[in-house]
Backbone as CSV, one residue per row, in Angstrom:
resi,resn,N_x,N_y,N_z,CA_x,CA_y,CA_z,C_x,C_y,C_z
1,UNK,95.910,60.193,164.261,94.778,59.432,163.765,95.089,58.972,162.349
2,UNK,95.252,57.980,162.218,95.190,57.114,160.898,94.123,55.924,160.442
3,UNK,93.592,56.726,159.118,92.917,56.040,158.552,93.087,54.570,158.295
4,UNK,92.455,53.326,158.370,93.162,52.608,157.717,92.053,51.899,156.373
5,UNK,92.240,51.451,155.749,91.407,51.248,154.550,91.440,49.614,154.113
6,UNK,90.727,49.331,153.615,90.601,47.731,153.191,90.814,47.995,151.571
7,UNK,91.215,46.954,150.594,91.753,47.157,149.635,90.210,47.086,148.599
8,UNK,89.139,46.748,149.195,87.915,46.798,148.556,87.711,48.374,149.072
9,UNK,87.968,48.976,149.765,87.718,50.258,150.306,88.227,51.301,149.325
10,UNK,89.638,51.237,149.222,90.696,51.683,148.179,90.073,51.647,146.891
11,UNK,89.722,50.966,146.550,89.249,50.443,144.632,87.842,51.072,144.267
12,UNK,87.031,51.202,145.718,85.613,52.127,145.741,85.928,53.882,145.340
13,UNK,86.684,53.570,146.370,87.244,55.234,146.257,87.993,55.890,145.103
14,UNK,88.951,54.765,144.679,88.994,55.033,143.287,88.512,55.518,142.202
15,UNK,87.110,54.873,142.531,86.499,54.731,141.291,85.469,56.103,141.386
16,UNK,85.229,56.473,142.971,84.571,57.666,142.646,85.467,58.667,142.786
17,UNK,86.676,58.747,142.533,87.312,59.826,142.651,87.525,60.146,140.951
18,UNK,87.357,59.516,140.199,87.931,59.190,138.821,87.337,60.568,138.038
19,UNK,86.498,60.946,138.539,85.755,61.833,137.416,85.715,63.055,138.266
20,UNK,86.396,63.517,139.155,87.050,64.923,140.075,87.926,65.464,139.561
21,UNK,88.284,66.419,139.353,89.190,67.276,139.250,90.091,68.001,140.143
22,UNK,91.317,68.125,139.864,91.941,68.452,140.968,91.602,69.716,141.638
23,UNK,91.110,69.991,143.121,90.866,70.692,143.880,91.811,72.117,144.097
24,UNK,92.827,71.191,144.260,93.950,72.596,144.794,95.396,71.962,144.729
25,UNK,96.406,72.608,144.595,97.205,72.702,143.821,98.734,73.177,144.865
26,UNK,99.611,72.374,144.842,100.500,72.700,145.463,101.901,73.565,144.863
27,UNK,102.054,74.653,145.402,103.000,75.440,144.379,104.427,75.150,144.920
28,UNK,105.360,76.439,144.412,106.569,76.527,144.513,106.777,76.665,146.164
29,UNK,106.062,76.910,147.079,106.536,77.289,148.393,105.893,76.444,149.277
30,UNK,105.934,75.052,148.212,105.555,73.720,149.187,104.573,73.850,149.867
31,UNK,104.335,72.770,151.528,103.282,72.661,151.876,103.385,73.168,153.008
32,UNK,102.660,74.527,153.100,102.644,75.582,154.559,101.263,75.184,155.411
33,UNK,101.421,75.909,156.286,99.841,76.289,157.075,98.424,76.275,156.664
34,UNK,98.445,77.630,155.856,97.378,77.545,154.932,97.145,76.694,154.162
35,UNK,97.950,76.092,153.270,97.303,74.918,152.187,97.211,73.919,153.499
36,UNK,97.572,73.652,154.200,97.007,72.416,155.208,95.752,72.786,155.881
37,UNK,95.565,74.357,156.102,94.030,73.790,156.232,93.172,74.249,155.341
38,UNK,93.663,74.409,154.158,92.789,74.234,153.138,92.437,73.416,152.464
39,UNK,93.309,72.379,153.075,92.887,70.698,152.492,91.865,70.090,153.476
40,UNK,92.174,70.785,154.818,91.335,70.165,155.786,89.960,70.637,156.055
41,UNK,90.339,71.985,155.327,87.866,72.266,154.791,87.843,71.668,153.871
42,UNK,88.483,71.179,153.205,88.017,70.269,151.363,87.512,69.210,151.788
43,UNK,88.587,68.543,152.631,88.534,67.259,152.909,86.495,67.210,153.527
44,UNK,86.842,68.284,154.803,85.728,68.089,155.707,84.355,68.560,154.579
45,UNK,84.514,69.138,153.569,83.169,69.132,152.980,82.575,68.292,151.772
46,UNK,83.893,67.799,151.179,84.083,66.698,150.595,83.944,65.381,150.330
47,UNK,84.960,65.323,151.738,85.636,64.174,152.035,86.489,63.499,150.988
48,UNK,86.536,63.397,149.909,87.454,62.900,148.767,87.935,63.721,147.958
49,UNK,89.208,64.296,147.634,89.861,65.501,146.954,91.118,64.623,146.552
50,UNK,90.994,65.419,144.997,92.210,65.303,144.175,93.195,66.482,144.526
51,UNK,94.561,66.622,144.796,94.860,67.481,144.612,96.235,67.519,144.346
52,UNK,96.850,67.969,143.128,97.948,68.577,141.936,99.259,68.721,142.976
53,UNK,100.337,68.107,143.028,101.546,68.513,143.260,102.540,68.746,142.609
54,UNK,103.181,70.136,142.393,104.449,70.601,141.324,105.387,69.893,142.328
55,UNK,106.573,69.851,140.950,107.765,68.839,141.002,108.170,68.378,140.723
56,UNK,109.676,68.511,140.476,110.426,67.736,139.113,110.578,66.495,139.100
57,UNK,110.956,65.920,140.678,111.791,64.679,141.061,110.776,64.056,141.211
58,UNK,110.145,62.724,141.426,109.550,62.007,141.717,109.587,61.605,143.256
59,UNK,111.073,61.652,143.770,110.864,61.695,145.217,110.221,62.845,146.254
60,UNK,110.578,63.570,145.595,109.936,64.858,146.085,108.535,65.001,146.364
61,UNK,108.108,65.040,144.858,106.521,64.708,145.114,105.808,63.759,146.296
62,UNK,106.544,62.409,145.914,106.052,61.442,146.895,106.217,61.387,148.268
63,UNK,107.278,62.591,148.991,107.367,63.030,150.262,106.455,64.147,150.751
64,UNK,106.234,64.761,150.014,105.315,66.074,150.268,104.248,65.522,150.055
65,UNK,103.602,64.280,148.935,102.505,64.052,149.172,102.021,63.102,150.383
66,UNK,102.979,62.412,151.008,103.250,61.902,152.473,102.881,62.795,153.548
67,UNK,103.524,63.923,152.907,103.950,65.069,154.256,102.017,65.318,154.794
68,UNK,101.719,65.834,153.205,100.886,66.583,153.342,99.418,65.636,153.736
69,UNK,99.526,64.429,153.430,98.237,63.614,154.104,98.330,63.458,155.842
70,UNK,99.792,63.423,156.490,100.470,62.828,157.758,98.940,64.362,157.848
71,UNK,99.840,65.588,157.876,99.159,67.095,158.221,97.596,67.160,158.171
72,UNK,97.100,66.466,157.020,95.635,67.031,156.923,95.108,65.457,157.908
73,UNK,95.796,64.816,158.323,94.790,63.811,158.802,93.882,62.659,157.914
74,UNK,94.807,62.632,156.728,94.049,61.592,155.735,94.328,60.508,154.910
75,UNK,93.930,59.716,154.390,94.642,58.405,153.509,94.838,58.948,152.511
76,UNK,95.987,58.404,152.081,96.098,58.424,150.575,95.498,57.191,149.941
77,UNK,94.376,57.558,148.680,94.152,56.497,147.928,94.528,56.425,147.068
78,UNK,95.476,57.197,146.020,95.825,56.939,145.117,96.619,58.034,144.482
79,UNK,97.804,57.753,143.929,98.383,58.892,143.547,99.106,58.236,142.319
80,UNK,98.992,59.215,141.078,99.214,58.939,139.715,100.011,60.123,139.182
81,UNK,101.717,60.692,138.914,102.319,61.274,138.754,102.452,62.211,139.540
82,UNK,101.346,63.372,139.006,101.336,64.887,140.067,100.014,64.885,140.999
83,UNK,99.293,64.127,140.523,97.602,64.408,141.453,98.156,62.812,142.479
84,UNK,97.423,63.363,143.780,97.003,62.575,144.790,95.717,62.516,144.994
85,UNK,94.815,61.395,145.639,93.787,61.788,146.095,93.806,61.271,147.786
86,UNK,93.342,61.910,148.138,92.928,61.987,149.561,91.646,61.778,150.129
87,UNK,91.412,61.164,151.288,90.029,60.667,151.604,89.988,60.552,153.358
88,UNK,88.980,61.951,153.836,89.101,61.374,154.988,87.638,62.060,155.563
89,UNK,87.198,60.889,156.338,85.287,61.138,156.866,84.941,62.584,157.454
90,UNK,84.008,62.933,156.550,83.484,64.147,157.379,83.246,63.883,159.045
91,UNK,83.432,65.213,160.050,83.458,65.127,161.061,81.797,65.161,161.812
92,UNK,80.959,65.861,160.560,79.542,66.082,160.602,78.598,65.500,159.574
93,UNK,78.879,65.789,158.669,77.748,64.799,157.999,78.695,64.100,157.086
94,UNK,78.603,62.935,157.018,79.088,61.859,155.935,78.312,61.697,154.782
95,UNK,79.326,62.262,153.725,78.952,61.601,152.065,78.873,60.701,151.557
96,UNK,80.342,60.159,151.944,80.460,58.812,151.688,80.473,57.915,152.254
97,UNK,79.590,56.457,152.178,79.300,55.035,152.373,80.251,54.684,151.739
98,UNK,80.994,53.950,152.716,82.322,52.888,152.310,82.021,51.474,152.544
99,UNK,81.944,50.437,151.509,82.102,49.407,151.606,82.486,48.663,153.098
100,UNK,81.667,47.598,153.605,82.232,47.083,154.695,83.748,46.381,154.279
101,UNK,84.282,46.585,155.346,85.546,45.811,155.155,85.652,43.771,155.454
């Protein structure tokens, strides 16, 4: 299942993600089981989460933060050095109203 997003969709989400703090935090032993579904109750109570990836390389980061949206089932909207944010619809009650596309 892939999200797909409109670029007015993207720039909404942006903008309410701006003033979040990062949620949770990816360590030295990368992205296992548990942090995947601990992104996937964030996500589901959430729906929009920042969350921190350690890492020296820049490619690195940007594969694991790949890895780890493919796993939780979610878009990436935006990712700025070490934080990503992630965005994907509650399965029960929806927070967020997204712009029509």
């Amino acid at each position: 299942m892939s999200i797909a997003l409109t670029n007015a969709q993207i720039r909404f989400l942006r903008g309410q993600a701006h003033d979040l703090k990062a949620m949770l935090q990816v360590g030295g032993k990368g992205i296992t089981d548990a942090l995947v579904a601990e992104v996937a109750l964030a996500l589901e109570h959430h729906e929009l989460i920042k969350v921190k990836v350690g890492g020296a390389d820049r490619e690195d980061r940007d594969a694991m933060i790949d890895h780890l949206a493919a796993r939780a089932e979610a878009a990436l909207v935006q990712r700025i050095g070490h934080i990503a944010v992630l965005y994907r619809p509650s399965k029960d009650k929806r927070h967020i109203v997204l712009p029509r596309a």
